[in-house]
C-alpha positions in Angstrom: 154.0 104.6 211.1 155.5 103.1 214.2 155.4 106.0 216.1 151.6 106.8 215.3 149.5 106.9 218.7 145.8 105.5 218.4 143.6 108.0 219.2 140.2 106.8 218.8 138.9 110.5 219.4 140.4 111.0 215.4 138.6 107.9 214.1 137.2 108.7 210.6 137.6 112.1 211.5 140.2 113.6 209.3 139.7 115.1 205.5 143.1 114.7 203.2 143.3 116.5 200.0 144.6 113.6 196.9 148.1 114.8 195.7 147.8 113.1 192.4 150.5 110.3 193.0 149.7 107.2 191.9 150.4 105.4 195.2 148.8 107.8 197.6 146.0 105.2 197.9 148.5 102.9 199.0 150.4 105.0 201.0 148.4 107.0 202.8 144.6 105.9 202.6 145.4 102.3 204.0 147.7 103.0 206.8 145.7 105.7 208.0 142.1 104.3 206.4 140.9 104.5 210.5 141.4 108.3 210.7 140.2 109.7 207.1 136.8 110.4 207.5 136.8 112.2 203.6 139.6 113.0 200.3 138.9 116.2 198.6 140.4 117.3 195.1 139.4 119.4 192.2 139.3 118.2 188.5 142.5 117.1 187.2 143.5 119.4 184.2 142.9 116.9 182.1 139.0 117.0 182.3 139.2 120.4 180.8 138.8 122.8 184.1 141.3 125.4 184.8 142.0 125.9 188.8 144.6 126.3 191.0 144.7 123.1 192.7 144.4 120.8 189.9 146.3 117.6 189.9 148.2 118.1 186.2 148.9 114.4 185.2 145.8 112.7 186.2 143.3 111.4 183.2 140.1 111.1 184.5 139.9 107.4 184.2 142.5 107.9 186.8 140.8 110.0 189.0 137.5 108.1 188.7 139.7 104.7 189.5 140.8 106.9 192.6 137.8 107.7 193.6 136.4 104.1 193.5 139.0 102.9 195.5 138.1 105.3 198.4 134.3 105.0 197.9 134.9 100.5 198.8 136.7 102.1 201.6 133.6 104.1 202.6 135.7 107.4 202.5 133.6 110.3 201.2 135.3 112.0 198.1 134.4 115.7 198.1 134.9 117.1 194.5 136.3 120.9 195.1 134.9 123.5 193.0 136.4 126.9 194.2 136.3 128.7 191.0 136.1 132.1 192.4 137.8 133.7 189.2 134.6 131.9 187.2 133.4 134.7 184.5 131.9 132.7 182.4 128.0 130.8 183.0 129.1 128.7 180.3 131.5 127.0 182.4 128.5 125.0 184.3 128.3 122.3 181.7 131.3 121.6 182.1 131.7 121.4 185.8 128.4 119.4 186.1 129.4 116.9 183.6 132.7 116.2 185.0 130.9 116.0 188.8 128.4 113.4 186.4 131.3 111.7 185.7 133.1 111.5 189.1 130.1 110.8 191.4 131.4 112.7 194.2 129.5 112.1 197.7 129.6 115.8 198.1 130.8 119.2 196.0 132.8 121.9 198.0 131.2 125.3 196.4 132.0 128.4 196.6 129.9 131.8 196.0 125.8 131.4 195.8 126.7 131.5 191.7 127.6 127.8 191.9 125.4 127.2 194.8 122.3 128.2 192.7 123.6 126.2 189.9 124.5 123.0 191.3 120.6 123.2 193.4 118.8 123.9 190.2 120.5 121.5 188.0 121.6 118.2 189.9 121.0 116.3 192.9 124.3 116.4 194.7 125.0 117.1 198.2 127.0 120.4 199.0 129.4 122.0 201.5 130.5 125.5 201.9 133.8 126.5 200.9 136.6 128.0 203.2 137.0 130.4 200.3 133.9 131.9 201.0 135.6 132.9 204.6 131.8 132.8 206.0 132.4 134.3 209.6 129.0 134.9 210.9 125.9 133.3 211.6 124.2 136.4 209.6 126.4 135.1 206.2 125.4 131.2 207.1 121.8 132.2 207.1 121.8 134.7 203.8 123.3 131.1 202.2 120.7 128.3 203.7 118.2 131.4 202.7 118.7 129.8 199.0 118.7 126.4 200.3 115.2 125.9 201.3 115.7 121.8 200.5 118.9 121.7 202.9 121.3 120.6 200.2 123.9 122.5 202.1 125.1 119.6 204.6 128.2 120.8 205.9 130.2 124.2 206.4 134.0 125.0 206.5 134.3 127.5 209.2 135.9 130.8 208.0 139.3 131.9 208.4 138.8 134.4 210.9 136.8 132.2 213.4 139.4 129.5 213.9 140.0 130.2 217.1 136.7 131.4 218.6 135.6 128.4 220.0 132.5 130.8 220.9 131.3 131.2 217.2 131.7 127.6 216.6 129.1 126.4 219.5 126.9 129.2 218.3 127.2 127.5 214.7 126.2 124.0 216.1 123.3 125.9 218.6 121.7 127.3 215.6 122.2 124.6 212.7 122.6 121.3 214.6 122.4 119.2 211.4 125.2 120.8 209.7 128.8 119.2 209.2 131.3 121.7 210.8 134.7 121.2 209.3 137.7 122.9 210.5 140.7 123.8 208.0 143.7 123.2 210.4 146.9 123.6 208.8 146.4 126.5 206.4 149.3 129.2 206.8 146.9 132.4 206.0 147.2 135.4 208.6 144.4 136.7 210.2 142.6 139.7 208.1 145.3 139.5 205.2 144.3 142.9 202.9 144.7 140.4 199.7 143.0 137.7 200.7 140.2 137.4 197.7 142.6 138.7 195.2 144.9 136.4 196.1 142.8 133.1 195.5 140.9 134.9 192.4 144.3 135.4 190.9 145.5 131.8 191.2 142.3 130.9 189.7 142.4 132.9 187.2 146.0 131.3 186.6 145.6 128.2 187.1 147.6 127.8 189.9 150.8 129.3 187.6 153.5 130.9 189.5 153.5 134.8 189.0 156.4 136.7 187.5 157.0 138.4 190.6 155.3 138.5 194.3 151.7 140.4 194.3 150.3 139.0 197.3 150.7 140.7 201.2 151.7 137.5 202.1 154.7 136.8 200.1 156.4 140.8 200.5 156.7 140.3 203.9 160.0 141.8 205.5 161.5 139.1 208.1 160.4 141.3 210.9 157.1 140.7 209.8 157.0 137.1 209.9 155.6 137.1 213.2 152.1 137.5 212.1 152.0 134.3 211.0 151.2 133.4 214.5 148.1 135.6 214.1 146.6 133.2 211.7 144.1 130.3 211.1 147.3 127.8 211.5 146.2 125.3 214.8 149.4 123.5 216.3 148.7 120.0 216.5 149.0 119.8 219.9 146.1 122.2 220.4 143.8 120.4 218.5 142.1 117.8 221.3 140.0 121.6 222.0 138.2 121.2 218.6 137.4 117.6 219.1 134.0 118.3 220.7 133.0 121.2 218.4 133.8 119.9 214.9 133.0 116.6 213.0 136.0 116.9 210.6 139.4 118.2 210.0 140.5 119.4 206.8 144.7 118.9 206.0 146.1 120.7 203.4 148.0 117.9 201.6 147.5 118.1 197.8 149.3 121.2 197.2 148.7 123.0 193.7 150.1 123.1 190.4 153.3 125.1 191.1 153.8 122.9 194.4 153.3 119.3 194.8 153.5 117.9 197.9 154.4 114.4 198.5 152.9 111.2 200.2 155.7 111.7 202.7 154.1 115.5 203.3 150.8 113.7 203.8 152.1 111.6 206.0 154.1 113.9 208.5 151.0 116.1 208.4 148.9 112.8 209.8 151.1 111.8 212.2 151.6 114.7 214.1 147.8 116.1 214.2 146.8 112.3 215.6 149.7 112.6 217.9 149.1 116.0 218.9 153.3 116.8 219.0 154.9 119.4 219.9 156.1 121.4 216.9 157.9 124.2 216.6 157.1 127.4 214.9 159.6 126.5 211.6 157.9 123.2 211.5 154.4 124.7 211.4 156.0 127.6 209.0 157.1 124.4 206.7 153.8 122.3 206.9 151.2 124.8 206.5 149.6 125.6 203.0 147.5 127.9 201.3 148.7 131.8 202.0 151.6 131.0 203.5 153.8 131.9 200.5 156.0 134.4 202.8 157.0 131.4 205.2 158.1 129.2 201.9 159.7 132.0 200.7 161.9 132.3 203.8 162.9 128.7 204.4 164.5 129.0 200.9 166.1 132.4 201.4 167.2 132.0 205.1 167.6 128.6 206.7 164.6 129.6 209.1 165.0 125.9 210.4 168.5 126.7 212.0 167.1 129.9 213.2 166.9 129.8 217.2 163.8 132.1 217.2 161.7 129.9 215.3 163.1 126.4 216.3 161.6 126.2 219.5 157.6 125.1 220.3 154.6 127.2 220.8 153.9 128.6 224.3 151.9 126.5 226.4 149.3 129.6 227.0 149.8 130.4 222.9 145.9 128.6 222.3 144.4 130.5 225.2 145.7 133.7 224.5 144.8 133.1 220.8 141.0 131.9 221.6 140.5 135.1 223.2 142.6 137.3 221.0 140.9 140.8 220.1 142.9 141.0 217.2 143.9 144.3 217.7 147.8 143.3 216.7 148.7 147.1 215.6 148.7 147.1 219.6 149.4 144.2 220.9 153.2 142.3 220.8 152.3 139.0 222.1 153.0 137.1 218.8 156.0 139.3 217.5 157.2 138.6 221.7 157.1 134.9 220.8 159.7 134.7 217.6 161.8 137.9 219.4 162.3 135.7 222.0 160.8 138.3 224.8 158.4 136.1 226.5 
């Protein structure tokens, strides 16, 4: 903590995901109590709902203790409910007794299934889901379409618009009184071919590693490893460019069922967003989450943090170029020129 900048432009700006450790309150909402603006988490296995990012060991006397700590703190918890593998209606009761339970300040949905449900049958506040990867102002008004008494407060801008700071100021043009959150540290490349199936499957799973690697992401050859660069991921020290366009940045901090991450992870994420560093591309390979498997998958098979190609930081021009990519990567080398050392 004694290296941590105070940047008032992060003040109660930041959204953590709870890791399920026992002393996260302790040590990471109180050091950093200035900058967390919201914690997010889905129900703990425990209260009977399978996802992927459960926390396993929690009761929910535990997670309900949690979530009073927080609320004396006046940090919103935002109960996540991305059940995109859901197949069964019967499942509702469940999810809105456990949100009954938990009091969240808001529910992170995902697909108008839920959305319907959770308007019809309680009274809570909602935000849309980066799973629903809602790119267009067309999608965002087919959704508020079913939301004619403006439950829908805030909006995680998809995964293909992180970078087109153009889409976002449309976003806040047209919808003004909407929350736009930005996911900033999650490893997914841009367009990935398994993208739904990949989240659906983990679901489905319960966040269970698979026998072998299905997803795009994790077959990845090492000359491939490039197009992580192509993706949502936002070095921290590009981030200053969102601070005018978004109310809140989402971390990726909690991890899932077959990977825990630590306070310490938590932590290291924190610092380096509010101190906008300098971090190279294995650093951002080794702190980003979500579908990033490939990038785990090669720090454990090839000491990527010793490798020269990746131990040096992004390009200063790397957020212009990216904020007005045309994503036409089958043609162009500029990321694959950054990691083959050609620029």
């Amino acid at each position: 903590m004694n290296n941590l900048k105070d940047k008032k432009e992060y003040y109660n700006k930041l959204s953590i995901g709870f890791n399920g450790q026992s002393d996260f309150f302790d040590k990471v909402i109180i050091p950093f109590k200035k900058y967390i603006s919201s914690v997010y988490t889905s129900p703990a296995a425990s209260m009977g709902i399978a996802s992927a990012r459960f926390n396993p060991d929690i009761f929910p006397s535990q997670l309900l203790e949690f979530r009073e700590k927080i609320k004396a703190q006046n940090i919103e918890f935002n109960l996540i409910y991305n059940f995109d593998g859901i197949a069964n209606p019967e499942i509702i009761n469940n999810l809105i007794n456990t949100a009954n339970f938990l009091k969240p300040d808001i529910i992170t949905v995902n697909g108008t299934f839920l959305i319907d449900k959770l308007i019809e049958l309680t009274n809570y506040k909602l935000n849309i889901s980066i799973i629903n990867d809602i790119n267009s102002l067309n999608q965002l008004h087919q959704i508020f379409e079913k939301d004619p008494d403006k439950r829908i407060v805030s909006y995680n801008i998809g995964r293909r618009k992180t970078y087109d700071l153009d889409f976002i100021r449309s976003v806040r043009e047209a919808f003004p009184d909407l929350r736009l959150k930005l996911m900033v540290n999650e490893g997914c490349i841009f367009e990935c071919p398994d993208q739904n199936f990949h989240s659906c499957s983990l679901t489905i799973s319960s966040g269970k590693s698979m026998e072998e690697n299905i997803f795009y992401c994790s077959k990845f050859k090492p000359d491939q490893y490039w197009r992580f660069l192509t993706g949502q991921y936002i070095p921290p020290k590009f981030l200053s460019a969102y601070c005018d366009l978004v109310d809140e940045f989402k971390l990726a901090t909690r991890g899932n069922n077959a990977t825990l991450l630590t306070n310490n992870f938590a932590i290291k994420i924190l610092t380096e967003y509010i101190n906008e560093e300098d971090i190279t591309i294995a650093r951002a390979m080794q702190s980003s989450f979500g579908g990033s498997k490939f990038s785990r998958n090669f720090l454990s098979g090839m000491d990527m943090l010793n490798n020269s190609l990746y131990q040096k930081p992004y390009p200063q021009d790397f957020f212009s170029v990216r904020s007005n990519c045309k994503h036409n990567c089958y043609q162009c080398n500029y990321c694959k020129n950054i990691v083959e050392n050609k620029l």
